[in-house]
N, C-alpha and C positions, 0 to 999 in steps of 0.2 A: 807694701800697701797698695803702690798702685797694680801691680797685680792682682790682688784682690779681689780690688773695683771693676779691674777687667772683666773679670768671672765673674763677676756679677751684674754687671751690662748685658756680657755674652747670654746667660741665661735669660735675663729680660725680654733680650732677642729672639730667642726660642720660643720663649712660653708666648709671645708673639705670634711665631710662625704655628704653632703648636693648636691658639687659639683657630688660625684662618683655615687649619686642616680640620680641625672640629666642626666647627660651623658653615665651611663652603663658603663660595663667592661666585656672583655671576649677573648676568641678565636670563634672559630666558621669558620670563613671566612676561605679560603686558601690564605695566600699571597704568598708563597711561587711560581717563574714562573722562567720564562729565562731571566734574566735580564744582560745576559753579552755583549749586544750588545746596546749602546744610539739610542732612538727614531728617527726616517726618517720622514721629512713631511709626507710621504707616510704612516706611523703605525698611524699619526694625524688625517689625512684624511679616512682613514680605521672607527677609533674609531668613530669619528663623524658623519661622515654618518654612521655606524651603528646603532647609537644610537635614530638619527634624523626618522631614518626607522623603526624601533621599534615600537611599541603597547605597552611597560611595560612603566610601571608605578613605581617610583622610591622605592615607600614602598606599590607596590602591590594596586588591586584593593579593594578600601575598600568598594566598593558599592557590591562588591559580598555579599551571604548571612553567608556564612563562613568564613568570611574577619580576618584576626588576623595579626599583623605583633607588633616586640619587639626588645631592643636594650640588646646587656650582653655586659657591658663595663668590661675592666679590666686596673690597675693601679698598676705601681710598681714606686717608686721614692726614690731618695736613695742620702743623701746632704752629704755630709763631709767638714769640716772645719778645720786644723791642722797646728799648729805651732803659734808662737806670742802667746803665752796662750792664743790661741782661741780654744779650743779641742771644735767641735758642733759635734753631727750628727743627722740629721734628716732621719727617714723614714716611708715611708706609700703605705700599700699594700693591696687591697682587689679586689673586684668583684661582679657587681649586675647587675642583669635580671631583664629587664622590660619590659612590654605586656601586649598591648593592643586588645582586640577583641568586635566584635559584641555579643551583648545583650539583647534580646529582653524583658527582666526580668527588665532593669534597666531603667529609666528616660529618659536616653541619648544614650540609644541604644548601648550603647558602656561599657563594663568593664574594670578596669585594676590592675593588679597585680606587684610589684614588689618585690625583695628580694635581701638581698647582705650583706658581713661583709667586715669588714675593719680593720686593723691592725696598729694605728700610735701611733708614739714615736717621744720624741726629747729628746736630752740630749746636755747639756750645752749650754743653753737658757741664763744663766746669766752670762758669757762669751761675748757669742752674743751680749747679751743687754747692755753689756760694754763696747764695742767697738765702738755702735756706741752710745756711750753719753750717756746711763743712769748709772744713781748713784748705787754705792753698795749696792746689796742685795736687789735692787727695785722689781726683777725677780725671782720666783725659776727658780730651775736651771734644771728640767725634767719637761714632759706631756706625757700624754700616753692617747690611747684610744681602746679598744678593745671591738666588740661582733658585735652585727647583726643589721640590715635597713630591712624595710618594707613597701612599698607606697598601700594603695589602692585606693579607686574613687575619695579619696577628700586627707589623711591623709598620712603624715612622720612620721613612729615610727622608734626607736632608744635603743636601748639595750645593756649591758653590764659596762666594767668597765672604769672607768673617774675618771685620776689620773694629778692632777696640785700640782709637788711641794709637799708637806707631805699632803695635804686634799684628800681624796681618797673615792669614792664614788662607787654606784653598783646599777643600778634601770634599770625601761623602762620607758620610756620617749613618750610624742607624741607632735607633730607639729600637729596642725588641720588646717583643710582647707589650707594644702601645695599648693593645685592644683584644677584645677576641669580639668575634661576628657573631657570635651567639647570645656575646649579652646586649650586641645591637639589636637583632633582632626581637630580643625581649622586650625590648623597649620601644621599638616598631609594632607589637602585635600588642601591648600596651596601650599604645597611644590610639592605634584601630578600632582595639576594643571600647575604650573610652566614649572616642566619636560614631560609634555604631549605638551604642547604648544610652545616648542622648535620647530622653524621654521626659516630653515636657506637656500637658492640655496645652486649650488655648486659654485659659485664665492663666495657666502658669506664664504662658508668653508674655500675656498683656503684662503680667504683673512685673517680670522682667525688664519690658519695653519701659514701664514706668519708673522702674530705679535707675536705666540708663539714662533717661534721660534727664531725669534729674539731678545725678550726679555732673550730665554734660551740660547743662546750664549751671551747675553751681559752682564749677570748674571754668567754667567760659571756653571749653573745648568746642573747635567744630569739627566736625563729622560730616564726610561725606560720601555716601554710596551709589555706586554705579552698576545694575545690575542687567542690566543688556546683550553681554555676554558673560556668561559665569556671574561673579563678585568679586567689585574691585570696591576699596575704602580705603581713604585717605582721615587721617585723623592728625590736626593740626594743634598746638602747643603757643602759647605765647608768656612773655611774662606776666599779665596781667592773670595766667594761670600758676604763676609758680606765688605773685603774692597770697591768692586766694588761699591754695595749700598750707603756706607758712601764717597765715592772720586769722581767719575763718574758723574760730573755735568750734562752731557747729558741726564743722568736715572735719575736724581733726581726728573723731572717732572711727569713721567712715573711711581712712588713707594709714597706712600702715606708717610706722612713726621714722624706718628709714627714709621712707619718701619725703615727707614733714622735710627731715631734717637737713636732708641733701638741698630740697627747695630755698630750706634759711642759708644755707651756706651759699648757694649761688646766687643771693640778694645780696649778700652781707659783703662778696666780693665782687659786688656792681660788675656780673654779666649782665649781659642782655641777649634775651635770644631773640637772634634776626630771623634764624625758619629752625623748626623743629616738626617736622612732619614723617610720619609714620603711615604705612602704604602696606595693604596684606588684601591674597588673590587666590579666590579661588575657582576652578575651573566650572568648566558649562555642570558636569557630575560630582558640582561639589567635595573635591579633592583638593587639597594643599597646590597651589599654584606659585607662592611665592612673598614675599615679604621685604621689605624694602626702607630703609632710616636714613633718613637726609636732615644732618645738623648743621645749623652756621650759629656759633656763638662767639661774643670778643667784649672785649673791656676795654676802656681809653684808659690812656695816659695821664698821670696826674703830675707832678712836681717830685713825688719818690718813687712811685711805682711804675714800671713798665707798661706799655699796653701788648694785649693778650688777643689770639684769635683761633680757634678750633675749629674746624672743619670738618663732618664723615659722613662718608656715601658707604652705605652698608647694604647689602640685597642679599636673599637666598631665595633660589629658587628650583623648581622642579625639572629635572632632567633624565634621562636613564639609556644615554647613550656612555657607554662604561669605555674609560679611560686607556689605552696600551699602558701597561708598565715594560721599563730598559730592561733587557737585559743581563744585567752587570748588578740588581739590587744584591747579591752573593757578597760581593764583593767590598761591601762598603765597612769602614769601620766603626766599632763602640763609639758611643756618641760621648765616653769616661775621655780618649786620646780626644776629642776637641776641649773638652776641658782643663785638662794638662796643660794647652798650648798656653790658655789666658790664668794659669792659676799661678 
């Protein structure tokens, strides 16, 4: 059994590491702008016609002959669980660059490189796992996972050390055929096409500008843009936005009914969110610049329950200086034998 569990931690792990190779980690962008003043129809109407008048291309033109554009995401996430003899804490922090460019060497015209390490742990998993409903000792009670990611034209490799519980292990590992480059780029000249073909009058703006901001007064969202160099926007969350969501029968039509529902549930387990602020950037040519999620939420303690605290520093951003990959990716084994280890 407890093997099992192992192999099933172990995978959690992965899909983990798996998610931070997908979506990148980094700085790069600037968010930092003048955000002390909340958005005017008029900062709406600004950004949108500018954007609409534009020539740029959301991740650049890829039909150039030098075309390259990449993402470096970065991740920091930090759980704490305490009191009720539920001592957890979860945390996982790393960073990976990924880029893709023109190739006239390769099949698909196109190359891609990525790279990145990751650093996660949990401790007191079997706690956790008792709390809600399983039997003692069904869980160890740590994971851990440390070292390096690699993506190139087709493959996920994976390295370093992978600990579930006392089986402690130490290899490279590969995922084959993760991906192929051509259905990225399908979805790059997708997304291009999208943001070029943005076609809007200026009645359609204004009319725009008026739902938005209707919606951000009826939400009690603030909003705030900085457009001095490129676009920089900050958009802030509080709870007196998540009651509206869950009470506010008139908006209910208007918020898709996951969202409702997630907002009831984070009331119902008396969070509070102390910042929820959301940050996305685009350059002076109106291109994808970067995007940025900083959460602090927690719960006190009462007489049975624990008190509770989540933390995540999230950013992607715009890069296209492409990665070395080792040497040695040849080398690495089916990612089946790390499973074996914990199964």
């Amino acid at each position: 059994m407890k093997k099992r569990i192992s192999a099933i931690i172990l995978t959690l792990v992965l899909c983990i590491s798996f998610c931070a190779c997908l979506f990148g980690c980094g700085g790069g962008a600037e968010f930092n702008g003048n955000f002390n003043t909340e958005a005017t129809d008029e900062n709406y109407s600004e950004v949108m016609t500018s954007i609409l008048e534009s020539d740029g291309e959301l991740f650049g033109d890829e039909t150039s002959a030098d075309w390259a554009t990449g993402l470096k995401v970065a991740l920091e996430l930090a759980y704490t669980r305490t009191g009720a003899d539920q001592d957890v804490a979860l945390s996982a922090k790393g960073d990976f660059t990924f880029v893709v460019s023109k190739d006239s060497a390769a099949s698909s015209g196109y190359s891609a490189a990525g790279k990145g390490w990751a650093d996660i742990s949990a401790n007191g998993l079997e706690s956790l796992a008792g709390a809600l409903g399983a039997p003692e000792g069904a869980f160890p009670d740590t994971a851990l996972y440390k070292g390096d990611m690699f993506v190139d034209n087709t493959n996920f490799y994976i390295g370093g050390k992978f600990e579930v519980g006392e089986t402690k292990v130490e290899g490279k590992y590969v995922v084959e055929d993760f991906y192929t480059v051509s259905d990225l780029m399908e979805a790059i000249e997708d997304i291009n096409a999208g943001y070029g073909e943005l076609d809007m009058s200026s009645e359609d703006v204004d009319d725009a500008v008026d739902e938005i901001m209707a919606v951000v007064e009826a939400l009690e969202i603030k909003v705030y843009i900085d457009t001095s160099n490129g676009v920089k926007v900050k958009v802030s969350l509080s709870n007196d936005t998540l009651e509206t969501i869950a009470e506010d029968e008139d908006l209910q039509e208007m918020i898709p009914e996951d969202l409702r529902e997630l907002a009831v549930s984070l009331l119902e387990a008396d969070l509070s969110i102390n910042k929820f602020d959301l940050y996305f950037s685009l350059t002076s040519d109106y291109e994808f610049a970067g995007i940025k999620l900083d959460v602090d939420v927690s719960r006190p303690a009462t007489a049975t329950t624990p008190a509770e605290s989540l933390k995540i520093m999230f950013s992607v951003t715009d890069t296209e200086s492409k990665p070395a990959l080792p040497t040695d990716l040849d080398t690495y084994s089916d990612i089946s034998t790390l499973g074996e280890s914990f199964s």
